[in-house]
N, C-alpha and C positions, 0 to 999 in steps of 0.2 A: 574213567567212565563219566558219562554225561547223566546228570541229573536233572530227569524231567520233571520230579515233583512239581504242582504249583502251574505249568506250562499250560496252557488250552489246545486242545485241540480238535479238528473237523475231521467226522470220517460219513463218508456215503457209504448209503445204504445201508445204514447200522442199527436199524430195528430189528433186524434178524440175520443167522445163519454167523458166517464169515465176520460179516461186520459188525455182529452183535460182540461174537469173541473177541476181535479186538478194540473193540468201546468198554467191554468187561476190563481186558488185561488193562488200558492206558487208567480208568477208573483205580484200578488197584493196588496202581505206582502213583497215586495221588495227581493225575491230570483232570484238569476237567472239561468234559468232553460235552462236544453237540454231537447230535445226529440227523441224518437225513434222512430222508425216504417218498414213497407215495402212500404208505400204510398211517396215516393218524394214531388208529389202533396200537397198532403194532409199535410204531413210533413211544406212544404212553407211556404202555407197557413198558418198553424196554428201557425209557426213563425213569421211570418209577425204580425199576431194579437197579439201574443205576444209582442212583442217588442214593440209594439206601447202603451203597457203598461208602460213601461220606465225602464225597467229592459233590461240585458244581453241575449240573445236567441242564441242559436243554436240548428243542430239538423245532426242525423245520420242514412241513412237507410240500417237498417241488419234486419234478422230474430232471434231472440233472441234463436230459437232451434238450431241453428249451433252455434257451439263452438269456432272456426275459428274465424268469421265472429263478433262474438260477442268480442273477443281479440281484433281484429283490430279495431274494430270500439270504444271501451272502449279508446283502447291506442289513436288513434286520436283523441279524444274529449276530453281527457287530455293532449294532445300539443297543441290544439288550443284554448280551453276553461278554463282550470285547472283543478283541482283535486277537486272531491265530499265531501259534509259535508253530504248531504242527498241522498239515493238512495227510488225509489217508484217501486216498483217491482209490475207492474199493467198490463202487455202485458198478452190476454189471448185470446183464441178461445176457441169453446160451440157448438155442434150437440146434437141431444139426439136417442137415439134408444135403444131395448133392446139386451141385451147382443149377441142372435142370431141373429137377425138384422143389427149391425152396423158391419160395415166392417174393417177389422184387422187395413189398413192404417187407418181409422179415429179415430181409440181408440188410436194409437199409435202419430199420429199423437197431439193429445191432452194433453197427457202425455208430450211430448216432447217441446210442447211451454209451457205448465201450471206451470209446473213441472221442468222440464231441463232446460228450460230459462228460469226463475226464481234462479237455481240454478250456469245456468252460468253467466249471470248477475252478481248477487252478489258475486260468487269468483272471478271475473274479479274487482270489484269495493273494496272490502275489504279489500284488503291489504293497499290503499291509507288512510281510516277511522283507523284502526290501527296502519300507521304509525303518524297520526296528532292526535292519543289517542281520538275518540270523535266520533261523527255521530248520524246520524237515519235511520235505514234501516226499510221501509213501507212496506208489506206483502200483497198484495188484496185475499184473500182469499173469500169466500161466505158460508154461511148458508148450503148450499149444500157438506159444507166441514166438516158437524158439524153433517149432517143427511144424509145418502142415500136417496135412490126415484126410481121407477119403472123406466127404461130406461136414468137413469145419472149416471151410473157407472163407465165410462172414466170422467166424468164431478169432479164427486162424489173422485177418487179414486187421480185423479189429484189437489184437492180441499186439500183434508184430507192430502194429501202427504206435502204440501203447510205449511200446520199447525205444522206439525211434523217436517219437517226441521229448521223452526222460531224458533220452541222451543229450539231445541237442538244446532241453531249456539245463542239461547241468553244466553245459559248456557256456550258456550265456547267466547264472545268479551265482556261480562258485566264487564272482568275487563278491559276493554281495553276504557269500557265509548259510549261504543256502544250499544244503547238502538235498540231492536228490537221489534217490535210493529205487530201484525197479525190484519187486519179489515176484519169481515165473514160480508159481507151486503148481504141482500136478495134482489129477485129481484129490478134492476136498472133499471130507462125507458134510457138506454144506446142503441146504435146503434146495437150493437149486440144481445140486448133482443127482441126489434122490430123488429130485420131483421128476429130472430127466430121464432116471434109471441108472445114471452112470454108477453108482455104489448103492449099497444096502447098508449103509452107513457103518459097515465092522470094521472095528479099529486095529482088528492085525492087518486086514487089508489096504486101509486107506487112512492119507492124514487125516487129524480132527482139528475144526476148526480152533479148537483152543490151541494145537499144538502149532499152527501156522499164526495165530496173536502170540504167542512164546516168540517167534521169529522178527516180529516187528519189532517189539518191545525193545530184545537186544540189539535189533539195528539204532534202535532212535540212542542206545546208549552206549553205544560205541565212539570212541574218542572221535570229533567231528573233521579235527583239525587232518587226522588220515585221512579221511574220505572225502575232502573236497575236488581231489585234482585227478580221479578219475570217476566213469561211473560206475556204479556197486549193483549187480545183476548177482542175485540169489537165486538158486534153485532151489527148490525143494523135491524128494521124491521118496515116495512110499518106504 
């Protein structure tokens, strides 16, 4: 087993929902975590709870789709916090309509946090995991990135995109000891599924976001030296 205590780690979007639970669970294995967001508030908040866990807390608020915005804010949270062993690439937004239906900005729009910031995130955070030879970069992918569906095809096309880049940057840092890990969970009673309507948040019906941070956790502590030479696509499902 791989022992994280001690290790830092980056997770977007972890002022709330999903990525609150797992900045909770990494907090509680003695990591210390930052977090991202566009909420300030919300952002505090969810430090303050953290930290009162007894771990290190900060946090920074950008939109993972700016590019800009994502540089600066990577490079300040490494002069003030230090340099990442773990990143959790978890920042996402979700509409559904059909192809004629949704509106150009919203499909673009979803691509470009799902997708782009996922993709600027981590070349913003990579070069530090390859220069200290080591890491875990966390992929939140979905079920929805594994299957299309009637009216998810910004959802669907941002999902699968997700899965396909995972793969191909574990083929280029595996030697570098940088395991890269994709999680597809199906619906989450997360803040964003509720607000969609997807769940009523019941937990005989649907996972909870705690029980999808149980998922990370034991992937980050899983012997590394397995999982470097292929790559690791977890499902999850009700």
């Amino acid at each position: 087993m791989e022992n994280i205590t001690g290790k830092r780690a980056l997770v977007t979007g972890g002022a709330k929902g999903l990525g609150k639970a797992i900045a909770v669970a990494l907090a509680k294995e003695g990591v210390h975590v930052a977090i991202t967001g566009r909420n300030e508030i919300a952002l505090k908040q969810t430090a303050a709870e953290l930290t009162a866990l007894g771990t290190e807390v900060t946090y920074a608020v950008f939109d993972v789709s700016d590019n800009e915005a994502v540089q600066q804010g990577i490079k300040n949270l490494n002069e003030t916090f230090g340099n990442f062993d773990i990143l959790v690439n978890n920042a996402g937004i979700s509409s559904f309509a059909s192809v004629m239906e949704m509106d150009v900005q919203d499909w673009t729009a979803i691509i470009n946090v799902n997708l782009m910031g996922t993709y600027f995130v981590t070349k913003a955070v990579l070069p530090q995991l390859i220069e200290k030879n080591q890491g875990d970069i966390i992929m939140v992918s979905s079920t929805a990135g594994l299957n299309g569906a009637a009216t998810t095809s910004a959802y669907s096309a941002s999902k699968f995109g997700v899965i396909g880049f995972a793969d191909s940057l574990m083929r280029e840092v595996r030697k570098n000891n940088i395991r890269v890990c994709t999680l597809t969970p199906s619906t989450i009673a997360s803040d964003m599924s509720i607000d969609l309507g997807l769940t009523d948040g019941d937990p005989e019906k649907v996972l909870q976001p705690e029980d999808f941070a149980e998922l990370v956790i034991a992937n980050l502590k899983l012997p590394k030296r397995a999982m470097l030479k292929s790559a690791s696509l977890w499902s999850t499902n009700p």
